[in-house]
Structure formats: C-alpha cells, structure tokens
N, C-alpha and C positions, 0 to 999 in steps of 0.2 A: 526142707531140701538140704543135705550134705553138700556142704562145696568138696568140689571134684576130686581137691586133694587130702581128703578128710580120709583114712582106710577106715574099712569096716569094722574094727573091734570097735572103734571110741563111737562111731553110729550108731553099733548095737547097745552101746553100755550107757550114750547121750540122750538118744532116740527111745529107748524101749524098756531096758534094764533098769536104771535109776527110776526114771517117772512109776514102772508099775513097785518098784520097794516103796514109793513116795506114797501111792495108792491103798496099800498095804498100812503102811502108817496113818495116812485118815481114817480108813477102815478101824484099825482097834484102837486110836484113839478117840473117835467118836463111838465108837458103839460097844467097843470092851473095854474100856481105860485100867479096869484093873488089871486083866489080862495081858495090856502093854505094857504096863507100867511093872509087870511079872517077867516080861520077855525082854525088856530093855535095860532094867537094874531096880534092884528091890529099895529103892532109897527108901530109910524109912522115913515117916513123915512124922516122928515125934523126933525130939531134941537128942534123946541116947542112941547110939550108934552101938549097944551091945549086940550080937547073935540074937539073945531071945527077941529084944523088941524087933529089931530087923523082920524077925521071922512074922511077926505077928502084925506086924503094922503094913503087908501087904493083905493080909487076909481083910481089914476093915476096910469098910464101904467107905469112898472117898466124902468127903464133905463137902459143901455147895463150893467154898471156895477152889478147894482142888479139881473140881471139873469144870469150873471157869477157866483154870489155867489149860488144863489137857485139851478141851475144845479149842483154846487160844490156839495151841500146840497142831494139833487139828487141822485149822485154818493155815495157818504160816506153811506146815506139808502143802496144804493143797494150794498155795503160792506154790513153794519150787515147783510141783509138776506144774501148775498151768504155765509157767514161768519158759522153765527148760523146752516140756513137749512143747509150746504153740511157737515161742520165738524162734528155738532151731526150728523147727520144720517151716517158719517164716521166712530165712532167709540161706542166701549160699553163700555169703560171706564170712571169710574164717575169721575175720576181725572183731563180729560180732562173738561166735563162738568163744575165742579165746576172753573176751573179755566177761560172757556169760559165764564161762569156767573159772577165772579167777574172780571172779563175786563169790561163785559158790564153794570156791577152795577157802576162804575167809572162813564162812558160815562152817564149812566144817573145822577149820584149827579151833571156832568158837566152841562147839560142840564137844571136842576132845577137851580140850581144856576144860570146861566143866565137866566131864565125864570125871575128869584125873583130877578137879577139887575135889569135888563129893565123893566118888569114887574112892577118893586116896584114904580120907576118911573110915569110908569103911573098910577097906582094905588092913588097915592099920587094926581093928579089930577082930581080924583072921576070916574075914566074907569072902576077899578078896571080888575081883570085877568079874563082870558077865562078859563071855564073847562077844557078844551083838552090841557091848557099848563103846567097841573097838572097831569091831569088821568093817562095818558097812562106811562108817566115815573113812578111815586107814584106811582102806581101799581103795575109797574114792579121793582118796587125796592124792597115792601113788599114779592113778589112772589120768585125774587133771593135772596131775603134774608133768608126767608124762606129755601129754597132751601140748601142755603150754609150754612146754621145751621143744616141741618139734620131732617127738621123737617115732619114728615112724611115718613121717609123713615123708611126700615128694619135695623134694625144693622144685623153687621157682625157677633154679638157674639150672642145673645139671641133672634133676630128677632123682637126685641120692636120695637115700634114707637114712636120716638119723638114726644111730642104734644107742641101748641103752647101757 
C-alpha cells in the first residue's frame, strides 16, 4: 500500500514497472543466459577484448562455471523484486520507502560502475556499450532520486510540490 503522499508515477514505476523488468531478468537469466547476456553487453569471457573475440565469445555455450554465476545473478533479481513488490506493498510508510529506495540506488551506482569498468574496456576497442547497460539502472537512479528528494510529492506542512 502507497502512503498517501506518494503520486502515482513513482507507484507505478515502485509497484509494477521495476519488479515486472526484475521478472524479466530471472526469466533470461535462468532459462536463456545467453540470450541475456546478448541483451545486456556482450562481455567477452575470454581475456582479449578485440571485436572478433567479442563477437565470438557470445556465441559459445557458457561453461558450468558461468552459469553458476548467471543463476546467482538470477537469484539476487528475484531478491529485489520479492524485496521491492512485497515490502512496499507491506507498508504505507514513506520512511520505509525512502529507505528501500536508497538501498537500491546503491545497488544501481554498483551496477553502473561495473558496467563503465568492463564496459570501458571494451569500449576502448571500438564495441562501444549497449543501451540496456545504461537505461534501466540511469533511469532508475533519476527516478529514486527524484524520489528521495521529495520531488513531486505533497509536504507535510503546506501541501506544495517539489519541482525539479
């Protein structure tokens, strides 16, 4: 349940939006990891970082270790959703809220950040990065940031809205 003064965009994007992307990612990382691992950035998993290996090193079938990891990967997705969906909808305190969004603004500066190590890397050999290793965290960083500034919401005292 929303506290009262929560608007509707950050409900829709706390409540429904994030958890079904999070859904989304258990999904091809348990049951298509190469497929994910083609939609999210081609890292390659041998040591040279030239085009051709790049190219080639998403086509090979992962190896037992590599989908230890991506199932790991897997698992920690389907943390945040059960995390986000069951807590918000547990409680109507924005205290909680706010504090469950600045956990998960963490988790995403971590995520970007290694996106832009490895990333950089390859990047540096003319691959340059995928959209989707940018959007979804940037996004949501803008969104709980927003958030965690108050922006858009009611105050307690005068009922203004913060603008951005």
């Amino acid at each position: 349940m929303a506290p009262k003064n929560i608007p509707l965009i950050y409900t829709l994007f706390f409540l429904y939006l994030e958890p079904l992307s999070l859904l989304a990612g258990v999904y091809y990382t348990l049951f298509s990891p190469q497929k994910y691992l083609e939609i999210v950035h081609a890292i390659p998993t041998v040591t040279s970082y030239s085009s051709a290996t790049a190219a080639s090193a998403v086509a090979k079938p992962l190896d037992h270790s590599a989908m230890v990891l991506v199932t790991q990967l897997a698992n920690v997705y389907f943390l945040f959703f059960l995390t986000e969906s069951l807590v918000l909808r547990a409680t109507s305190e924005a205290g909680v809220w706010k504090v469950l969004m600045a956990a998960l603004m963490v988790a995403d500066v971590g995520h970007l950040t290694i996106v832009w190590r490895f990333g950089g890397e390859v990047a540096a050999e003319g691959l340059g990065l995928a959209a989707a290793d940018w959007a979804k965290p940037a996004v949501m960083m803008v969104i709980r940031g927003a958030f965690l500034l108050d922006v858009g919401m009611t105050g307690k005292r005068g009922g203004k809205r913060k603008e951005l």
